[in-house]
C-alpha positions in Angstrom: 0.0 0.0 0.0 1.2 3.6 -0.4 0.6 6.0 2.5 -0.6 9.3 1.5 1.4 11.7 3.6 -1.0 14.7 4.2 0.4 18.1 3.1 0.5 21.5 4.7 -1.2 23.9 3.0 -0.2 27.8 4.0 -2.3 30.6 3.7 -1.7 33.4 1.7 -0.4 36.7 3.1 -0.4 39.4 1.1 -0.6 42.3 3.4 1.8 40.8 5.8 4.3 40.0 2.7 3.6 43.7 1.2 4.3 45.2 4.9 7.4 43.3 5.5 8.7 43.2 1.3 8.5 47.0 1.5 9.6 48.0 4.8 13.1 45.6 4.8 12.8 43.6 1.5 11.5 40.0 3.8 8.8 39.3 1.0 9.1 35.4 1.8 7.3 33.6 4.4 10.9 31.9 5.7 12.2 35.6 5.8 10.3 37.0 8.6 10.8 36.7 12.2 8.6 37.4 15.7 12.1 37.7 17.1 12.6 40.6 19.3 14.1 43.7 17.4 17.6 43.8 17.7 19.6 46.7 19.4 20.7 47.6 16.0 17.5 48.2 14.5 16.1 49.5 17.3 18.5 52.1 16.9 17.6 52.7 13.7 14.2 52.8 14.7 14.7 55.9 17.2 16.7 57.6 14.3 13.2 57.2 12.5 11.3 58.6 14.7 13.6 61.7 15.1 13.8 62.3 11.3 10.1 62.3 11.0 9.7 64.4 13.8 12.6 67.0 12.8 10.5 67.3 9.0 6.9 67.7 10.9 8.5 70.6 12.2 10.5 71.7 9.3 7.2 71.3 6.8 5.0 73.3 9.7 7.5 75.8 9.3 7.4 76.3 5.4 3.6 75.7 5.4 3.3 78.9 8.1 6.2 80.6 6.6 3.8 81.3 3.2 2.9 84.8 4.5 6.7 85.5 3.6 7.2 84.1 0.4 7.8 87.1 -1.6 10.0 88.8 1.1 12.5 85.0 1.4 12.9 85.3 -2.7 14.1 89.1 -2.5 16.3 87.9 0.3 17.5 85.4 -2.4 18.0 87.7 -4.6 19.6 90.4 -2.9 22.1 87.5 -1.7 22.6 86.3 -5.0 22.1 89.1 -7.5 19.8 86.7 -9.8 15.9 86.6 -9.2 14.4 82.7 -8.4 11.7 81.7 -6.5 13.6 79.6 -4.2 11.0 78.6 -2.1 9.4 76.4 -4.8 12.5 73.4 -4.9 12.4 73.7 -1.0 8.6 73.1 -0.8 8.9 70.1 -3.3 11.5 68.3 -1.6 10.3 68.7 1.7 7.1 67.4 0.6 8.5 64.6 -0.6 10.5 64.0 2.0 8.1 64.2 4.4 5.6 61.9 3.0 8.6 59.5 2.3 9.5 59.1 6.1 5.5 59.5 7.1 5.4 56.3 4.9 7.9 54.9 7.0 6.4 55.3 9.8 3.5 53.5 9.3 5.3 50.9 8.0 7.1 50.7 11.5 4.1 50.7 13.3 2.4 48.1 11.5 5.2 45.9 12.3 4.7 46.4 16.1 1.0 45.8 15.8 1.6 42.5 13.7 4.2 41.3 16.1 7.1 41.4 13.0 10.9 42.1 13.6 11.7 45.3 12.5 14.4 44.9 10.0 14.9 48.0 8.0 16.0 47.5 4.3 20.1 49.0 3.8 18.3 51.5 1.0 15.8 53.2 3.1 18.3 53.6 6.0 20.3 55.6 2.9 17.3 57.6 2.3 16.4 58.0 6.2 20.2 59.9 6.6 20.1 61.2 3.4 16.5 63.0 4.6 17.9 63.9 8.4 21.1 65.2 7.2 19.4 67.5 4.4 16.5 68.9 7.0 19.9 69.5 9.4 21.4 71.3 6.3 18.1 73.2 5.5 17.8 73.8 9.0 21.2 75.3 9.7 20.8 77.8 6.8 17.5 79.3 7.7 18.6 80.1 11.1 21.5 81.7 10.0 20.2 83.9 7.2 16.8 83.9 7.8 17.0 83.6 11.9 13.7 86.0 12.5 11.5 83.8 10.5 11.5 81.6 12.9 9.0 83.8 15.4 6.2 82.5 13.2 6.4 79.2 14.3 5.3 80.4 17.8 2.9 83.1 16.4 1.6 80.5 14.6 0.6 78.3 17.2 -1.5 81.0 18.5 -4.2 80.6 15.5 -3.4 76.7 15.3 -2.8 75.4 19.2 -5.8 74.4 20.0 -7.0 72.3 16.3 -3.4 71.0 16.9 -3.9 69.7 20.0 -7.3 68.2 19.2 -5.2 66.7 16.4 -2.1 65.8 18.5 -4.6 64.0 21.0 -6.4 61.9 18.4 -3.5 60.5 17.0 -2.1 59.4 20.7 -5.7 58.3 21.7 -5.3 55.7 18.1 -1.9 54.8 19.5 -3.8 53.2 22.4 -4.4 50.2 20.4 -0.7 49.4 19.6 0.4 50.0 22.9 -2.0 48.1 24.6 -1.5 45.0 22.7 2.4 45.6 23.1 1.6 45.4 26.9 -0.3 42.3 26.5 2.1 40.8 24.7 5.0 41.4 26.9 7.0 38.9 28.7 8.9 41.2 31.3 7.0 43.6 33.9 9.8 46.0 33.5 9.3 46.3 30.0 4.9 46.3 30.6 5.7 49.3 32.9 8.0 51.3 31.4 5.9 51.1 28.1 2.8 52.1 30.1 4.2 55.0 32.3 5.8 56.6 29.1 2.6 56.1 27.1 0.4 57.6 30.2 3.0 60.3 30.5 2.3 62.1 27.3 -1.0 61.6 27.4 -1.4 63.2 30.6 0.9 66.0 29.1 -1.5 66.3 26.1 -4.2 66.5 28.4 -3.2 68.9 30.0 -1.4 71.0 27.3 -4.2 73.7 26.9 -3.3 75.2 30.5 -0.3 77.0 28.1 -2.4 77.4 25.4 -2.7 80.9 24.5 -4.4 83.1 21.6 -6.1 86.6 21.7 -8.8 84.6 19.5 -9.9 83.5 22.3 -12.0 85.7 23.9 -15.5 87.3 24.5 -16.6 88.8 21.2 -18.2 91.9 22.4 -14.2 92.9 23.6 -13.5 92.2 19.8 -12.6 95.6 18.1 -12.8 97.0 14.5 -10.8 95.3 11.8 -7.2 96.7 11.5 -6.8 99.1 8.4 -4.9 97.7 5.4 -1.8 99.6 3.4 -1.2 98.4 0.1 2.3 97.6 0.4 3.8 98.7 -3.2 0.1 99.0 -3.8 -1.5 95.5 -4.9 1.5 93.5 -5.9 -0.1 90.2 -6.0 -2.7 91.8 -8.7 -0.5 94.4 -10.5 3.8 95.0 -11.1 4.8 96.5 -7.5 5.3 100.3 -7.1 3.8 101.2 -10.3 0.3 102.9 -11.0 -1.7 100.0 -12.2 -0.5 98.4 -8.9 -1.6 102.1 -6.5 -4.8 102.1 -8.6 -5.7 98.5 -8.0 -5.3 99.1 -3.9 -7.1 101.7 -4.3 -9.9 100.2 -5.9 -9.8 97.4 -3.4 -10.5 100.4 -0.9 -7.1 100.1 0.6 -6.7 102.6 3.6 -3.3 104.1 2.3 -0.6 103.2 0.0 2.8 102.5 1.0 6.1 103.4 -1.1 9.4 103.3 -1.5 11.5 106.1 -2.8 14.7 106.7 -4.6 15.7 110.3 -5.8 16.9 110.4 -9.6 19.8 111.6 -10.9 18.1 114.7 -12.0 16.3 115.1 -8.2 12.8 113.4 -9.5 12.1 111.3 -6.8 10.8 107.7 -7.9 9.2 104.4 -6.7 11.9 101.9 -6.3 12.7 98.7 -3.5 15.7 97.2 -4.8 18.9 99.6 -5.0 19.1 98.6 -8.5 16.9 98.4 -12.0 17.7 94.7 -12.7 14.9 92.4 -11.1 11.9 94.7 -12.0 12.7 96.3 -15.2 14.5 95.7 -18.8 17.2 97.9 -17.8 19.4 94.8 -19.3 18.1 95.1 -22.5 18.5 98.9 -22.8 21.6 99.8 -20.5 23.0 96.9 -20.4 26.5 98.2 -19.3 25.0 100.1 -16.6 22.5 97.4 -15.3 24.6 97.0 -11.6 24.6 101.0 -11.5 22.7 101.8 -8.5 18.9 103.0 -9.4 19.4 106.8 -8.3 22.1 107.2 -10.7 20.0 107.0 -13.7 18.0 110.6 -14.5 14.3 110.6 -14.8 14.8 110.5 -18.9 16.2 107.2 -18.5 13.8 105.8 -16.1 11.0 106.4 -18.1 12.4 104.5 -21.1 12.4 101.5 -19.2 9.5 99.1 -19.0 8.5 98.0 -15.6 5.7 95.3 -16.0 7.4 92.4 -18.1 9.4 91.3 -15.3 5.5 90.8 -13.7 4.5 88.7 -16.5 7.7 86.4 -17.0 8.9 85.5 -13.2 5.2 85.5 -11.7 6.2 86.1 -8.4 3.0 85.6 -6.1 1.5 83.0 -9.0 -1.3 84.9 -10.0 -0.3 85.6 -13.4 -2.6 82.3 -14.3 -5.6 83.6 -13.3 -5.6 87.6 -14.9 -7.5 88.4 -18.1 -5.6 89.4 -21.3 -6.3 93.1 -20.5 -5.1 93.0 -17.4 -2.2 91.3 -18.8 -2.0 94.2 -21.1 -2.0 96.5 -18.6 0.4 95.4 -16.4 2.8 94.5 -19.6 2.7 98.4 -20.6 3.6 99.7 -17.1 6.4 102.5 -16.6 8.7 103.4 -13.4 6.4 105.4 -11.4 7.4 108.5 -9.8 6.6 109.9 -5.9 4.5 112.9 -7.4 1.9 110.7 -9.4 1.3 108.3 -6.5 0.9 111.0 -3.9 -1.8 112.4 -5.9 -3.6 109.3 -6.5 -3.7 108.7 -2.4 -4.8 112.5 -2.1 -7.8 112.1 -4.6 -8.7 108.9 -2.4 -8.3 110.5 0.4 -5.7 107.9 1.5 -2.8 107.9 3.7 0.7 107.8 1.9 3.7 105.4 4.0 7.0 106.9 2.2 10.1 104.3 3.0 13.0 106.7 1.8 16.3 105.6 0.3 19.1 107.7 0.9 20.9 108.2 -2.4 25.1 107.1 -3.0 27.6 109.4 -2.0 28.4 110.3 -5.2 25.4 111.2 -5.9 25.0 115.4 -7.0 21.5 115.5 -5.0 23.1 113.6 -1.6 22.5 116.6 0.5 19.8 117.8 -1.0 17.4 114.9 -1.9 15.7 115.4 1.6 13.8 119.2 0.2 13.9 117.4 -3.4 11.2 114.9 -1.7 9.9 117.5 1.0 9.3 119.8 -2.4 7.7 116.8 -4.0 5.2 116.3 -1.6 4.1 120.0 -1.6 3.8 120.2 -5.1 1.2 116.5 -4.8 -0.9 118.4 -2.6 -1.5 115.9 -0.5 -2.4 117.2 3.5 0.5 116.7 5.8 -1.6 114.9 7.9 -1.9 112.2 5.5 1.9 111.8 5.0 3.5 109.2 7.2 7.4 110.0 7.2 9.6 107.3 8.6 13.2 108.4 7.3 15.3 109.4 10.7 17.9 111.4 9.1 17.4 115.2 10.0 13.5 114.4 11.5 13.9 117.1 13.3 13.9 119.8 10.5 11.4 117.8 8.5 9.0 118.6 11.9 10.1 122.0 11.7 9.2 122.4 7.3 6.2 119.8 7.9 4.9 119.6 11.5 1.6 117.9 10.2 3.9 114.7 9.0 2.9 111.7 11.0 6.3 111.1 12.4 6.8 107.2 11.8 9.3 105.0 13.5 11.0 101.9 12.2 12.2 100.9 15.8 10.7 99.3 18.3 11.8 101.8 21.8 10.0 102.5 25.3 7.3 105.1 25.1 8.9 107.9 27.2 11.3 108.0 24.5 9.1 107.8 21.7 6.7 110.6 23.1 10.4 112.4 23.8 11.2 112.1 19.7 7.6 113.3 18.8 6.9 109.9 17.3 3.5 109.1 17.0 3.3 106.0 14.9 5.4 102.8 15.0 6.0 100.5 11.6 7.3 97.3 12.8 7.8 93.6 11.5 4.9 91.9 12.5 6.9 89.6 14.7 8.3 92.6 16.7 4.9 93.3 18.8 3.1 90.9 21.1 -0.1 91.3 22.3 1.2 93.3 25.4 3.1 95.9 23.6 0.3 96.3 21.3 -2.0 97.0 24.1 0.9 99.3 25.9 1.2 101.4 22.4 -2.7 102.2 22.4 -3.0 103.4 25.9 -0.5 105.5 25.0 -1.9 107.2 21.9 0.9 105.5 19.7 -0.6 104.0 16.6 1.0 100.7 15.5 0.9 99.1 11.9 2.6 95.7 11.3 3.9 94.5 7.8 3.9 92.3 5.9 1.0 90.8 6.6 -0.8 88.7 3.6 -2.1 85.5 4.8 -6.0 85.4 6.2 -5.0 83.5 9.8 -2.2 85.9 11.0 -4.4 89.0 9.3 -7.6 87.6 12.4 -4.9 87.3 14.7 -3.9 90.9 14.8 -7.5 91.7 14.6 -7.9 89.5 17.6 -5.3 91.7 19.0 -6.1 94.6 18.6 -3.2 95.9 16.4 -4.6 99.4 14.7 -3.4 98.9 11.5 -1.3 96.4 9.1 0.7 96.6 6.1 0.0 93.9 3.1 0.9 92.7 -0.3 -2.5 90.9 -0.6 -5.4 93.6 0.3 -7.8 92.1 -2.4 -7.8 88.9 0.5 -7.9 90.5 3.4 -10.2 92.8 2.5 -12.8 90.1 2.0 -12.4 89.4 5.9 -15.6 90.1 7.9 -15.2 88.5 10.8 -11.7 86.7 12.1 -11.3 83.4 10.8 -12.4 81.9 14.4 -13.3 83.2 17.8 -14.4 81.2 20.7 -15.1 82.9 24.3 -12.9 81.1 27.4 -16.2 78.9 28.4 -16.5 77.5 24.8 -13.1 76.4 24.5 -12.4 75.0 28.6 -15.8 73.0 27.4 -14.3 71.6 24.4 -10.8 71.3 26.1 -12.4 68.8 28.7 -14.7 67.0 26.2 -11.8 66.3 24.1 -9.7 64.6 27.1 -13.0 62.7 28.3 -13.4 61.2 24.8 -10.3 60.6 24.5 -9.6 58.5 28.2 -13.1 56.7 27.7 -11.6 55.3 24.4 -7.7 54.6 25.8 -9.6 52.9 28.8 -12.0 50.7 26.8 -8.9 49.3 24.2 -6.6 48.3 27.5 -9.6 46.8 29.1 -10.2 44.7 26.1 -6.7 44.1 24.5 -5.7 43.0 28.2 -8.9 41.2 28.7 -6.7 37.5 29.0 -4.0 39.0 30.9 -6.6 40.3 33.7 -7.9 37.3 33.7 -5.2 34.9 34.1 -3.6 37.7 37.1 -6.8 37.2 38.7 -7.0 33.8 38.7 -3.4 33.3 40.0 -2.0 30.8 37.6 1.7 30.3 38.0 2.2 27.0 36.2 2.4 26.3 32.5 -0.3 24.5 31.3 -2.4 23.5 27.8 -5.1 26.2 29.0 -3.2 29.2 29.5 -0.7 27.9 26.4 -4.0 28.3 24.6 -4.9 31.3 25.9 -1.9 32.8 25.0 -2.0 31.7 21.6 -1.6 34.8 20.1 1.7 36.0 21.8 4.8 36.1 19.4 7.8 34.8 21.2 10.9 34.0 20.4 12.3 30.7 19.2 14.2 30.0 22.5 11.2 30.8 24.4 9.1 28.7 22.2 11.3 25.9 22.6 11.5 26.1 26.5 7.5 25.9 26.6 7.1 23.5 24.7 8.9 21.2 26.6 7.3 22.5 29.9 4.3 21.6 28.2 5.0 18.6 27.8 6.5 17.1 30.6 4.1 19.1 33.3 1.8 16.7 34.9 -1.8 18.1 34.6 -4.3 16.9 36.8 -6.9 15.9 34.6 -4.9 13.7 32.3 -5.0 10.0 33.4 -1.5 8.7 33.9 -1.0 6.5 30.7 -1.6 9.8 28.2 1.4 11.5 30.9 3.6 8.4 30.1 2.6 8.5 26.6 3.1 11.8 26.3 6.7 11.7 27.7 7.6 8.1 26.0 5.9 8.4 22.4 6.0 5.7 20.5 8.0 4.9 17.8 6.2 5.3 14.0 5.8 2.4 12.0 7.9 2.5 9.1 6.0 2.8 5.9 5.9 0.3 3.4 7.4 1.3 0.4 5.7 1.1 -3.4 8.0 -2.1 -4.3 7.3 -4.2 -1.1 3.3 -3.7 -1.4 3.6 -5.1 -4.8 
């Protein structure tokens, strides 16, 4: 006879062989292990974990840091000399690398909840330093170049804190699961407690984290004052090239509250609208004087400026990305535009009744006008006939004859200094950085009758933070958003938020409590019971736990040769002596 030797039939795994194939290249049953990690890859592991956390808080950076785009690209360029919009490789890569670790991640955590080794392939440990080293880089550079940017992480976190912490709770609260089988799992207490304290550590620290939670959004809305003003900065930018007419007439229409300038002084004393020292980034000064393109702006007369065109640049480098989305006249329009001097935009704010911010750059040395481009300017204005009191004039040098030839000037202040001294300089207005005024100096400037405006404000959740605030005024690139502002973009009163603080952290203990409870359901049991001694029941019981081979090894033989009391003694000596198989017949004796 033949014997028929039954054969053992696998199931298929094709999540489990995707998880592990991916994560460390084990795509074969034979390949994995429910070893414990080694030290090795648990190193690894923590280095993981810290790369993903370094880009979370590199990409929250760049994501809040879009209010400041434009003003990182003319850093660039002023470093540099050549205009790029450098903020678009950083975004892509970060993204990338972001999602790439993220990815990760999960992978990681999907071994701990299946009970796999973690094993993590040679390639992705490449692209897991490659990633930490380059956010390290990335890192390094802003802080030394760009150190100030960082403030808006923490102003930031005034308009986000609490949805972040909401968000930061619910992805702990979903770690319950993992953690709670880990502790069911687990052979050693130490390990049981340590796990446990560290998981109920931070939750307690989450739970708690809205005691230093603070925004000025939060707060009774009948304290909530008017919207702040809006300057265009350099007009409308975002709609229009900045500094020229099309760009003063489009804030304007928008219903901007002033306009805000900056001025050079021509050759010729014709004061004119120009940021950058030079004519390179915003006009065709290459294609016309191209031997005199790095000659600083002021050294050109007002003959010369006028020849230049000052809207292609607009069109070709599209440096807010709203080119797309204008009409062909507007296109047009902003294609045709010309250098635009002081005198025209001072009478467009005066026939708007608008207020004029003047940002004054002091001409070369060599310059023929360098002591006397202050009356060319002063003379300017006259001639605009623009009111005094409409003028804010923030150039230091000599203030104290411009009070003397203009006393209705609103003197303006590009520092930040105590008020005794400010009221001492006859300074009535302070323009500061947005990041340069917290909610306490804002409130010690009004009780003092010293108006404050902010720039460069453009994106909607810092613009309803300020109005939260109670910040007078702000400066912007983007007036045709703001302006569409009714209300800020959320306000809650201190009951409303306390009541959703302590919901949240009820939810969220009702749900931790309910998966220990039943992921440790067994393990309760069996410490109640007081079992101490191996045995096919609790074996069984613990079906599910992965062990290692050794430990395998050792209970099986415990399971074997422990005597339990319901087994009659001839299955115990079977059990300990089995018999010997029969040997099978082979295919040429049967026959």
């Amino acid at each position: 006879m033949v014997k028929h030797q039954p054969l053992q039939v696998y199931e298929r795994q094709l999540c489990l062989s995707c998880l592990t194939g991916i994560y460390g290249c084990r795509w074969k049953r034979y390949q994995r292990s429910h070893d414990d990690t080694t030290k090795w890859e648990f190193l690894w592991s923590l280095i993981l974990f810290g790369t993903f956390s370094l880009l979370l808080v590199w990409f929250y950076f760049w994501w809040e840091a879009h209010n400041d785009y434009s003003e990182f690209n003319w850093f660039l360029y002023n470093r540099s000399g050549e205009w790029s919009d450098g903020t678009v490789p950083i975004l892509a890569t970060t993204a990338a690398g972001f999602t790439y670790i993220a990815f990760l991640m999960i992978l990681a955590l999907c071994h701990v909840a299946v009970g796999q080794q973690l094993n993590l392939h040679w390639l992705h440990k490449i692209g897991v330093t490659a990633a930490l080293l380059t956010t390290i880089i990335g890192v390094i550079s802003v802080t030394q170049m760009w150190g100030e940017e960082w403030d808006i992480v923490m102003i930031s976190l005034q308009a986000t804190g609490p949805f972040l912490h909401i968000g930061a709770l619910a992805a702990v609260t979903a770690l319950s699961w993992l953690v709670a089988g880990q502790v069911a799992r687990a052979e050693k207490t130490r390990f049981q407690v340590l796990l446990m304290v560290l998981y109920l550590g931070v939750l307690l620290a989450l739970y708690l984290a809205p005691l230093s939670i603070t925004s000025p959004c939060i707060m009774d809305q009948r304290s909530l004052k008017p919207p702040p003003s809006i300057i265009g900065h350099q007009g409308a930018p975002m709609l229009a090239p900045e500094n020229t007419a099309l760009s003063f007439q489009r804030a304007l229409r928008l219903n901007a509250s002033g306009l805000e300038g900056y001025v050079s002084i021509s050759l010729d004393g014709v004061p004119f609208l120009m940021r950058d020292r030079t004519l390179r980034r915003t006009t065709d000064v290459e294609q016309v004087f191209p031997n005199r393109q790095f000659d600083d702006a002021s050294l050109f007369n007002w003959t010369d400026l006028q020849s230049l065109n000052a809207g292609q640049w607009f069109i070709k480098d599209d440096p807010f990305w709203t080119v797309g989305s204008m009409s062909q006249r507007e296109l047009r329009q902003a294609e045709s535009q010309r250098v635009c001097s002081l005198q025209h935009m001072l009478r467009l704010a005066a026939s708007h009744n608008r207020t004029a911010l003047l940002r004054l750059h002091r001409p070369p040395p060599q310059h023929p006008r360098y002591w006397g481009w202050l009356n060319d300017t002063l003379e300017t204005i006259h001639l605009s006939g623009i009111p005094q009191h409409m003028v804010m004039w923030t150039e230091e040098w000599r203030r104290g004859f411009v009070e003397a030839v203009a006393p209705g000037f609103q003197q303006t202040s590009l520092e930040k200094r105590p008020v005794e001294e400010l009221h001492q300089r006859g300074i009535s207005r302070l323009l500061l950085r947005y990041n340069q005024a917290n909610e306490r100096d804002i409130r010690e400037f009004g009780s003092h009758n010293i108006s404050l405006t902010l720039y460069t404000v453009n994106e909607p959740w810092l613009y309803s933070l300020l109005w939260c605030s109670g910040v007078p005024s702000i400066s912007s690139e983007a007036p045709h958003i703001l302006l569409k502002l009714h209300a800020p973009i959320w306000l809650m009163s201190p009951d409303e938020y306390c009541l959703i603080w302590i919901a949240t952290d009820l939810i969220s203990f009702a749900i931790v409590l309910g998966v220990f409870v039943f992921q440790n359901f067994h393990l309760i049991r069996w410490r109640m019971s007081g079992m101490s001694s191996y045995n096919p029941e609790q074996i069984m019981l613990s079906a599910a736990v992965r062990r290692s081979s050794r430990d395998v090894n050792i209970m099986k033989e415990k399971l074997i040769f422990s005597v339990h009391p319901l087994l009659p003694p001839f299955l115990v000596c079977a059990t300990k002596f089995p018999a010997s198989p029969l040997p099978t017949p082979s295919l040429g004796g049967a026959l």
